[in-house]
N, C-alpha and C positions, 0 to 999 in steps of 0.2 A: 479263536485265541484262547490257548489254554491260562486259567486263575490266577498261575502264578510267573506269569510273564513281567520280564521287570520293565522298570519305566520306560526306558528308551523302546523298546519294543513296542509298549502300548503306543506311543506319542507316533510310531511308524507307520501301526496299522490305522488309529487315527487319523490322522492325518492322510492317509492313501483310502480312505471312503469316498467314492463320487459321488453319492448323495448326501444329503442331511438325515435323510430316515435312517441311511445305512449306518453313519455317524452314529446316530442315537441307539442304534442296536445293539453297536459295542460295547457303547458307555455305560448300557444299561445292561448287560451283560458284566463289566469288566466291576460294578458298582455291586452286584447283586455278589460275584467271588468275596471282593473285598468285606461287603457288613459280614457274610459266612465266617470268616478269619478273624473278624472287630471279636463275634463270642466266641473264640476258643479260649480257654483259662490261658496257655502258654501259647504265645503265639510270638516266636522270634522274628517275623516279619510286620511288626506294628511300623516299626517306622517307613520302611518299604513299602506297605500298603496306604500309608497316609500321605504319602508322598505322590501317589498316583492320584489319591481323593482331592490333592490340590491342583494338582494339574485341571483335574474334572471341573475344580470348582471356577478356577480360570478359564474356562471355557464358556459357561453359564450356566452348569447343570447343577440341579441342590445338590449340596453335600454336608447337611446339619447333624445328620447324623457322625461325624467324625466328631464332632465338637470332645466328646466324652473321652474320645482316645488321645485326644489331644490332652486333656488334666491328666492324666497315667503317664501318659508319654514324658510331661514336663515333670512330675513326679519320681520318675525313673532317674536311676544315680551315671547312667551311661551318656558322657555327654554326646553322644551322634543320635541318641532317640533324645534328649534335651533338645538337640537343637532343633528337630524337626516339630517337636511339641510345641515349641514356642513359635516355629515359624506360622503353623496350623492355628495357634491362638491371635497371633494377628491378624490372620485371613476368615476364619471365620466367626472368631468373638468379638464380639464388641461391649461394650458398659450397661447394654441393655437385656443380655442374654446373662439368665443366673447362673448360666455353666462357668462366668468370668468370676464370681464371688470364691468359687471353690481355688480355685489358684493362688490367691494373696497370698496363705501363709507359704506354700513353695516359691513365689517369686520372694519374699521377704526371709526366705533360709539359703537362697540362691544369689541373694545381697552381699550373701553373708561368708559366700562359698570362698574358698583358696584360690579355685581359679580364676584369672580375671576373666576368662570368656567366656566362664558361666556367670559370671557376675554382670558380662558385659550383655549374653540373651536376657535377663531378668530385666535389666535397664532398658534396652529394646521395644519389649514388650510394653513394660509400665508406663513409657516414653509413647507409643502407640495406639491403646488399649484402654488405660488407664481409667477407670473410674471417678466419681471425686471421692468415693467413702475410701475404694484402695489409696488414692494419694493421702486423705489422712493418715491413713494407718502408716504408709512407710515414707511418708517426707522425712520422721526424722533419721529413716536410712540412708537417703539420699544426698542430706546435710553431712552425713558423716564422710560417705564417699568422697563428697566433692572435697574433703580435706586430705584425701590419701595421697599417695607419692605416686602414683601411677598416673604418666598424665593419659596412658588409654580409658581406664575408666573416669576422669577427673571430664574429660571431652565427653564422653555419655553422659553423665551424670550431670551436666551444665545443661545438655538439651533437657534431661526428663527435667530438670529443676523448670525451665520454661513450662511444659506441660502442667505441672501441678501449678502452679503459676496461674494459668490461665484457665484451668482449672477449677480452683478455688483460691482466689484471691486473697482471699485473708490469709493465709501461709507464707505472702508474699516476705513479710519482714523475716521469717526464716532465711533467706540464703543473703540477705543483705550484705553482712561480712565476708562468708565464702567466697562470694560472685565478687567483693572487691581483692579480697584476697589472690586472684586467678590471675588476676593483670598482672603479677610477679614472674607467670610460668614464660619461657623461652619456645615451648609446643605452641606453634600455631594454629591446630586443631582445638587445643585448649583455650586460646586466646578468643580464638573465634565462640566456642560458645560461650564464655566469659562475657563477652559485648553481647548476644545476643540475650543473655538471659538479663545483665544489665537493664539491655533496653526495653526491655518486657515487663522486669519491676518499675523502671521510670515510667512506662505509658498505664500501666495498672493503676500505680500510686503514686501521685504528683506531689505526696509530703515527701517523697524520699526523692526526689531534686536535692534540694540541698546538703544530704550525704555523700549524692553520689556527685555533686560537683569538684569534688574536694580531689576525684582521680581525671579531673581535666588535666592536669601535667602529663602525667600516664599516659593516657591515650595520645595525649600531644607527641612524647617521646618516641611509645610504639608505631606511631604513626609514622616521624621521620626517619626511623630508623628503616622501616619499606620503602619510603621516596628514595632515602637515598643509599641503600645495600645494592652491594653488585649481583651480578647475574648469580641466580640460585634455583637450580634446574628442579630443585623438590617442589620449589614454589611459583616456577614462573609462567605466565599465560600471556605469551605474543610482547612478551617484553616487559611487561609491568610485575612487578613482584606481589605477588596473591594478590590479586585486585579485589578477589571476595571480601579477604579482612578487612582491605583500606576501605570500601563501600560498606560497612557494618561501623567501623568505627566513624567515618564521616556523618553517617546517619544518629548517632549516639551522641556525636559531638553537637549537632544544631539540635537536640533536643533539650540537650545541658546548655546551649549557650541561647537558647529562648528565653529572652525577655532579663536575660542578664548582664549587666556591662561586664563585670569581672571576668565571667567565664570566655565572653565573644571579646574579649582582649588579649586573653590567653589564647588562643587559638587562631588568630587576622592574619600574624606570619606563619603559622605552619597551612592556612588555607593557600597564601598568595604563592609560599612557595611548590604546595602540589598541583596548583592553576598556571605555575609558568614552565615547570619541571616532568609532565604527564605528557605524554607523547597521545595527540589525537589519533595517529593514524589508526590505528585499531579498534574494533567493538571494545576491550578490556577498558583500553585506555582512556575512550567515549564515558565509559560509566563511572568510573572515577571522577571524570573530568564533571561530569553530571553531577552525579551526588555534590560535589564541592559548589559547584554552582546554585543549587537549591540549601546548602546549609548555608553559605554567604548570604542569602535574599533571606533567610529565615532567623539570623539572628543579628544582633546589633553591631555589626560591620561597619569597617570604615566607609566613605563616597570611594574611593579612592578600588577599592575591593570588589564593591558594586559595579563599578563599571566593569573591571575587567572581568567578572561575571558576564556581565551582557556580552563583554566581547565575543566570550568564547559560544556564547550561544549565539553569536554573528558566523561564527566560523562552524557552528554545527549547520546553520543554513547553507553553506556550500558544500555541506557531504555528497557523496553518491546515494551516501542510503536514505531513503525515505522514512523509516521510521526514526531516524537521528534528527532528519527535516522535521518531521511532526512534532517529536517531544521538545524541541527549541522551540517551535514557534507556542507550543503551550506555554511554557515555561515563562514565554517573551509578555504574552497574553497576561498573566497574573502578575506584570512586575510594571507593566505600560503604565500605569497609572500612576505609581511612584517613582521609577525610572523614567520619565517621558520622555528628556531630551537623548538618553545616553540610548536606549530606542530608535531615536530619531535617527541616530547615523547611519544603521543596517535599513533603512529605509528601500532602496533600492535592491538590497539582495532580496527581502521582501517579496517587494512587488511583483517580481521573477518568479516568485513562488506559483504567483497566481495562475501561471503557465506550465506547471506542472502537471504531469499525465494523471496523480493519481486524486481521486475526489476528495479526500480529506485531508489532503493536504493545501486544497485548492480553496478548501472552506476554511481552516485555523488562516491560512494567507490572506483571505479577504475579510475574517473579522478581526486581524493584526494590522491591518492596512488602514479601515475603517476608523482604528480606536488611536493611528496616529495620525487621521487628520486633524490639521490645525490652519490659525489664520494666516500664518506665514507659508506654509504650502498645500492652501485647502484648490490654488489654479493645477498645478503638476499634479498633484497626487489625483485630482477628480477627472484627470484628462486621461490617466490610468485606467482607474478604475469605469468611467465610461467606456472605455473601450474593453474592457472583461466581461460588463455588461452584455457587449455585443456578441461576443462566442461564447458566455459560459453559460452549462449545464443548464436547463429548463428547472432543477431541482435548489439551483443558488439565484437564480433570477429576482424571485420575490425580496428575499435576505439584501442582495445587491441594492433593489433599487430602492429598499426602505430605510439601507444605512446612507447612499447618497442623499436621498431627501433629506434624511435628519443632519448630513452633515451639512449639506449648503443652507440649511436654514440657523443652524449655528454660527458659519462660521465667511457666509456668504460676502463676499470682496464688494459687489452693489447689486440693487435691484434687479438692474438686466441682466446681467452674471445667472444670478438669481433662477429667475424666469427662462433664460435658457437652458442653463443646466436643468431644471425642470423640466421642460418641453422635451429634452431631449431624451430624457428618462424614459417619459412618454410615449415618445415615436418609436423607441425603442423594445421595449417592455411594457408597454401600458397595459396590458392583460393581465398580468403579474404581479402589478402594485397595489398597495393595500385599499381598501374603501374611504379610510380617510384620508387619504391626501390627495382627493379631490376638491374638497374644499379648504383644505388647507392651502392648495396652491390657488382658487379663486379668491381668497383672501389675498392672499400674497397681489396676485393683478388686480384687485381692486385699489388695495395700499397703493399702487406704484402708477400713479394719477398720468403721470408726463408718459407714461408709457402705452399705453390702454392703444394708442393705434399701431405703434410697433407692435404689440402681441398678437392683436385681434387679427391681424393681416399675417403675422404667422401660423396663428391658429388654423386660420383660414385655407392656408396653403397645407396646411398640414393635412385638415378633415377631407380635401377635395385627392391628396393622395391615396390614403387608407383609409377607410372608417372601422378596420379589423379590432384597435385598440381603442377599447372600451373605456379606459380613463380618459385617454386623447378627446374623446369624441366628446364624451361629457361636457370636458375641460372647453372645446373649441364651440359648443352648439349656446352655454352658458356665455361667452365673451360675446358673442356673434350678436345674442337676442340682445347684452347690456348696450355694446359699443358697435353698432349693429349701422351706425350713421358715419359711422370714423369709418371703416370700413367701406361705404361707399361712397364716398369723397374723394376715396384715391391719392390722398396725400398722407405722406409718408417721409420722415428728414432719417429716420431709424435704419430702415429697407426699402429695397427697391420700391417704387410703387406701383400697385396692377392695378387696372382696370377692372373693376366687378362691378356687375349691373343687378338689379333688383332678382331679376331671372335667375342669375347663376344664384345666387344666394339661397335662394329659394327652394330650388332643384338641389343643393346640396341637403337644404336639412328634411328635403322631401324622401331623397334617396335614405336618408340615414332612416325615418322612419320607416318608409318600407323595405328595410332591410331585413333578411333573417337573422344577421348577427345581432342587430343591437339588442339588449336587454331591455326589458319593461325602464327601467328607469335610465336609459337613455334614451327612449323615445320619451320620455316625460320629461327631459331636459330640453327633447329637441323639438316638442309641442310647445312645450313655453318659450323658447327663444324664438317659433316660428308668428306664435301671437303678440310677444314683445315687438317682432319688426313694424307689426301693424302701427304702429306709432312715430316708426322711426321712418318710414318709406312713405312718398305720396302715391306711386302707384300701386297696384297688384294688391289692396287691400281686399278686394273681394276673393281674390286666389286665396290669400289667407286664407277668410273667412269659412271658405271651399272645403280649404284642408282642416280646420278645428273640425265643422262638424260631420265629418266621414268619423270622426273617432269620439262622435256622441253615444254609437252603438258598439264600441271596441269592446272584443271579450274581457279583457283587463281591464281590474273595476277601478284602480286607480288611474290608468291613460284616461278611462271612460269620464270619471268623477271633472277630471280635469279642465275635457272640451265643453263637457254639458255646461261647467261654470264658464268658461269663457265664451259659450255662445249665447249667455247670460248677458254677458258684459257686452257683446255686439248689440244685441237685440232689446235688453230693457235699459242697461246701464250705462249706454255707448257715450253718455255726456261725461261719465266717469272713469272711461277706458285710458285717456290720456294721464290721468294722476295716479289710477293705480295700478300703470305700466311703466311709471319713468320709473329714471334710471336707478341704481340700487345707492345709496349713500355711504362715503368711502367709512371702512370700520377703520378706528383707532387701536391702532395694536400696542402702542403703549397704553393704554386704559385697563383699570383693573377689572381681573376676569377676561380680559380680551387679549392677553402677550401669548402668538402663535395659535392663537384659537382653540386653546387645549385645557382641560382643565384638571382638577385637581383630583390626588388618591387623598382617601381619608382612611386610616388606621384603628380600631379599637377594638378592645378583649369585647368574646361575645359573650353576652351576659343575658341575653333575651330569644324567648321563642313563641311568643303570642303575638296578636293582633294582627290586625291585617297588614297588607303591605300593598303600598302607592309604588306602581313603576314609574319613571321618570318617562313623559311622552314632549316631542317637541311642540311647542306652540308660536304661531308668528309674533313679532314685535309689532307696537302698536303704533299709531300715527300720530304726530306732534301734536295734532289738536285733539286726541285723546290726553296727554297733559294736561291742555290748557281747560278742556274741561274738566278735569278734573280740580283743577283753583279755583274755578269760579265761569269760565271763561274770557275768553279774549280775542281781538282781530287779528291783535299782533301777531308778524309771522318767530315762527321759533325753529331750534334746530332738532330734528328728528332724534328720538331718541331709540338704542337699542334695550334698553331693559324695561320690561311691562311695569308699567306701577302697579301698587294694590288697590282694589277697589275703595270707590269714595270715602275719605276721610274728613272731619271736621279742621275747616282751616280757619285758622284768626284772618278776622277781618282786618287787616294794616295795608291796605292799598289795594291795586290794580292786580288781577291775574299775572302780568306780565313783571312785577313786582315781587309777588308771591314765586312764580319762576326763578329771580333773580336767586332770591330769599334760599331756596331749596338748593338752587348749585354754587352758589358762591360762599353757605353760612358751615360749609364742613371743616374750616379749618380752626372756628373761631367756637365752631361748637359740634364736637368730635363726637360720634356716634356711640354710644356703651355698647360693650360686647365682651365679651365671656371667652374663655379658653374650654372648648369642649373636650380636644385631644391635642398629647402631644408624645409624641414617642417615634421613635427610628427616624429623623428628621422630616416629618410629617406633622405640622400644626396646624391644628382647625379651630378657627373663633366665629361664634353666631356671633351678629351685629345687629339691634332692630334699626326697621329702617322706619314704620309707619305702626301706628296704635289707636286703633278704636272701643269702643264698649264691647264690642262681639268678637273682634279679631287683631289679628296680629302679621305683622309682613316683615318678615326677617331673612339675612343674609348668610349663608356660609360663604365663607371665606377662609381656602386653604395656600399652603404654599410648601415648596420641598427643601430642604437646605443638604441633603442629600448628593453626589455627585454623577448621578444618571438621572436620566427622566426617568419617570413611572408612567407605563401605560393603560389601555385597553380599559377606562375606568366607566366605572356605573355607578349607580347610587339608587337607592331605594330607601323608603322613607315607611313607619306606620305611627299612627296616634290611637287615643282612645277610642270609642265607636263614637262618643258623644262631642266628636269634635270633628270638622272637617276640616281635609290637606289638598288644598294646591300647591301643586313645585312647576316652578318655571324649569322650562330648557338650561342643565349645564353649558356651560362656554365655551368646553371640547373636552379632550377624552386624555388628555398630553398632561403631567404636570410637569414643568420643565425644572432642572435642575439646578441648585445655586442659588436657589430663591429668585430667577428670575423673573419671574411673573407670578402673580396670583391668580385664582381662581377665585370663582365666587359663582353661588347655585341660590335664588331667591326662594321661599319657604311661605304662603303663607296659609296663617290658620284661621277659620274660624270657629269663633268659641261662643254660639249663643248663650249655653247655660251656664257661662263663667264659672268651668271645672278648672281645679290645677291645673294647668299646662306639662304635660311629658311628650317626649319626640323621641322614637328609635331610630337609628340610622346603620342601614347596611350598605358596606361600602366593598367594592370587587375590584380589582386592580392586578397587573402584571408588574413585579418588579424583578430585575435581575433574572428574568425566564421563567420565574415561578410565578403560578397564579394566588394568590390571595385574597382572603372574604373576613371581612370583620364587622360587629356591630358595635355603636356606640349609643348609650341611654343618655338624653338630654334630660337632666331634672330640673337645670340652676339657667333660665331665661333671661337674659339683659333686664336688670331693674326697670325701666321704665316698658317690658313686655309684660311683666308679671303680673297675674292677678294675686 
């Protein structure tokens, strides 16, 4: 290929290389002509030859040595080597290479030029390019432009004003008047960058709101004057007249009408009337119709407004296209909370969603679905969503069945409702569902007393189908060992009733332990229900006893730990195998720290990074006549409590133990505990309470609660003190804090302090809110007066 072959020739031979080397041959050939030609003093083919260098550099091959011909080229008074100059400075200079510094004063005499389209490449470039030291130097050329009578340069000139803009900010009050000025021009070119650079000073500089509120009429005007002009073939795309500008200026408008009545009352009827007068049928007409819809939800609108917003994002759910589907059901998603009922009607196009082919459309539809269940259709909508359950994606399963949990436990019609819908979860998904709402739903059938042999006999039926799902199993080998005699009684007013004899029983929870599926800790579920029956059955105790200890020598040190103790209990302890196998005593789920079994996020700035740090580990609850020893003693029988006391404290002598009992649960109203506000912020408040005070220690309460309108999850806590002080923390009450202040939490704490030092307590708290994970610590300095040394 002879040096001086022109463009189109090279792009020929180019392009007709069947290799990549052969490619590079040319290029590197046709590169090596071109630098030769860059050092001739005259050389009439500069632009011609830089014009090939950009092709090259389009391609991916260096071309930095052009840069230089490019400052000449733009230097040069001939505007056909201008233009190429400037096009070669867009392409290969940028703000970081010092060949760009050498150009300012040519693009700032090119400002300046007679022609507009050399005036119009200088602006291009600056527009492009732009430095922030060049935008000092010629913003105030730019100001000047934008007040000229040309609305082709006045249209450039509004975009570079954007660039310096964002650029350097503080020049921003420079185009304040011009940029309002612009909303007079009849150029829609102009108009549009007009709004655009507007909306770029408003999002830069939020003191200049209130200037720019003042052209809310204006744009109101401009606006109807597009709704409702007739067909205009310069402007028109699928029927709507410039939809560009109306979606620039819609955009402009909910930024002016945030958090303003004035402004969002100036603009209610030019919203309603481009929300009834915007023809959906077309993509142009969608984005319109969209943008209006996101400025009505974003500023102070009528009810009246608002709805017909939802509407029409009701009616974008019946599009063909799928990403129209998608951005309505977002849309639908950030407004559910404050729109709920007007939501509520598209309920059913919805749910439809969930049957659509594509996956994210299948997920925005199921966590839209999710966030409008309520008490009034938490049977329909769950009878839905159970069944999406059952076909959808292995990748929405978990998501699925952790928003049904949370909704039946919300908003659950009764118990048994309850518990089925649970179960079903289960049978269906149980691999899938989270760790904790295994005992969250054992909770749940402990609560629900009159039911214990309906469930146990479902369960039943359940574990002897499948034992594949691993919550199921858990769920049904734990009911089995409680209510394990309901079960084989065979009476039943709930469900049918079956026949089960000790045998089948047995062989169920044998088969689960020798399963390969099940996991360590559902054989540890299904070891202890198979030594709770020991109690519950008169025969086949010895089968039992068979099967503990085969798993005295289990490679798994926890199955191991297990049998070795309960072959304890057969062999040294068997006079106390009956009391400490019965049955589990039902939890109070209104009691505080026990609403849902979940407990509380604690929030606070981290201020601390020493000491050591206490994980929180679970510990059993004690047994009633650890109380009573603890007063003194007594024979009286008493009722089992779940919260450990603190070790032995001095009690006034004023009666009997059983007295002293009284004294402790009944004297809280009359004499209210002291306690302290540790935190409080983002609807998260935590107060220590003491509960017990001796000479060496201290036994104290947190106690949080959410007022917040989601739950918070996933929580932990950790604790450290001085070294010269020791920390016990009892077991949190669950990991849920529920929302609305429905329940409290509460985490027992205590210290002791033999060498009666100041008292301090850090507390680190971990939590999931709103998808995010968060960590915060909190320094306790200020103890309930009566803990305080």
């Amino acid at each position: 290929m002879s040096p001086s072959v022109r463009l189109q020739e090279m792009i020929r031979v180019i392009r007709s290389a069947r290799t990549q080397c052969e490619e590079r041959g040319v290029i590197q050939k046709e590169c090596a002509a071109i630098r030769a030609q860059f050092r001739q003093a005259d050389n009439g083919g500069r632009s011609h030859n830089l014009a090939k260098l950009l092709y090259v550099h389009m391609l991916g091959y260096p071309a930095h040595f052009g840069q230089m011909e490019c400052v000449r080229l733009i230097a040069s008074p001939r505007y056909s080597e201008k233009r190429v100059g400037y096009l070669g400075a867009m392409m290969l200079l940028d703000e970081k290479q010092d060949a760009s510094l050498l150009i300012t004063n040519s693009i700032k005499n090119d400002l300046s030029h007679s022609s507009p389209y050399v005036q119009s490449l200088a602006l291009c470039t600056l527009a492009c390019m732009g430095s922030a030291e060049m935008c000092r130097d010629l913003a105030p050329e730019i100001d000047r432009l934008l007040k000229t009578a040309n609305a082709y340069i006045k249209k450039k000139a509004a975009l570079c004003a954007v660039h310096i803009v964002r650029k350097v900010p503080e020049l921003a009050e420079l185009f304040n008047t011009a940029a309002r000025s612009l909303l007079t021009e009849k150029n829609h070119g102009v108009l549009h960058g007009a709004v655009v650079l507007i909306t770029e000073l408003c999002e830069r500089n939020p003191s200049a709101l209130p200037h720019f509120r003042k052209i809310v009429p204006d744009l109101v005007h401009i606006m109807k004057g597009l709704v409702m002009s007739g067909y205009s073939p310069e402007h028109n795309v699928a029927g709507i007249s410039d939809p560009f500008l109306q979606v620039r200026i819609l955009r402009l408008l909910r930024i002016l009408g945030r958090n303003d009545d004035e402004a969002s009352d100036a603009m209610n009827d030019l919203l309603a009337q481009v929300a009834t007068n915007t023809d959906s049928s077309k993509t142009a007409g969608s984005a319109v119709l969209y943008e209006t819809v996101l400025t009505i939800m974003d500023i102070n609108s009528e009810c009246g407004l608002r709805i017909l917003a939802v509407n029409i994002l009701g009616r974008f759910l019946l599009s063909n296209d799928r990403n129209i589907r998608y951005v309505s059901m977002m849309s639908l998603q950030k407004i559910v909370q404050t729109d709920h009922n007007a939501v509520q009607r598209h309920r059913g196009t919805i749910v439809d969603c969930l049957k659509d082919q594509d996956a994210s459309v299948k997920r925005r539809a199921l966590e839209l679905s999710l966030a409008l269940v309520s008490a009034a259709n938490i049977r329909s909508l769950m009878k839905e969503l159970l069944l999406f359950l059952s076909c959808c994606p292995p990748e929405l399963r978990a998501q699925t069945a952790s928003g049904i949990f949370s909704a039946a436990e919300r908003f659950a019609p009764s118990q048994r409702w309850h518990i089925d819908t649970a179960l079903h979860v289960l049978t269906t998904a149980g691999g899938d569902v989270r760790d904790e709402m295994v005992p969250s739903l054992i909770q749940l059938i402990t609560t629900a007393t009159e039911l214990h042999c309906y469930t146990v006999h479902k369960l039943y039926r359940a574990l002897v189908a499948d034992i594949s799902q691993q919550s199921l199993v858990q769920v049904a080998c734990w009911c089995i060992g409680e209510y394990g005699d309901l079960l084989l009684r065979g009476e039943c007013e709930e469900t049918e009733p079956v026949q089960v004899t000790e045998d089948d029983v047995l062989d169920a929870l044998e088969t689960v332990l020798q399963s390969h599926m099940s996991s360590p800790a559902t054989r540890g579920f299904a070891l202890t229900a198979t030594m709770k029956l020991s109690t519950r059955i008169s025969r086949n105790v010895d089968r039992i006893r068979s099967i503990v200890s085969i798993y005295g020598s289990c490679i798994d040190v926890e199955l191991q730990q297990r049998a070795v103790e309960y072959n304890a209990l057969f062999k040294k302890y068997d006079h106390m195998r009956a009391a400490v196998l019965e049955r589990m005593p039902v939890i109070d789920r209104s009691s505080p720290g026990h609403d849902n079994g979940e407990p509380a996020m604690i929030q606070a700035p981290d201020k601390t990074k020493n000491n050591p740090v206490v994980t929180l580990t679970q510990e059993p609850t004690n047994q009633a006549r650890d109380l009573l020893d603890l007063l003194g003693g007594s024979d009286e029988p008493a009722q089992p409590s779940t919260v450990q006391p603190a070790p032995a404290a001095p009690v006034p002598d004023s009666g009997s133990a059983g007295g002293d009992l009284l004294d402790l649960l009944g004297g809280l109203d009359s004499i209210p505990d002291p306690s302290v506000t540790v935190y409080e912020q983002n609807g998260v408040t935590v107060k220590l309470r003491c509960d017990r005070q001796t000479d060496v220690g201290v036994t104290a309460t947190l106690v949080a609660s959410n007022t917040t309108d989601s739950d918070i999850t996933q929580f932990t806590l950790q604790a450290a003190v001085p070294k010269c002080v020791q920390l016990q923390m009892r077991a949190p009450s669950g990991d849920v804090l529920p929302a609305r202040g429905a329940g409290q939490v509460t985490q027992t704490v205590h210290l002791n302090n033999p060498n009666k030092v100041s008292l301090r307590m850090r507390v680190r708290l971990s939590y999931c809110s709103g998808g995010s994970t968060c960590q915060d610590t909190v320094q306790v300095d200020s103890f309930p007066a009566s803990a305080s040394h």
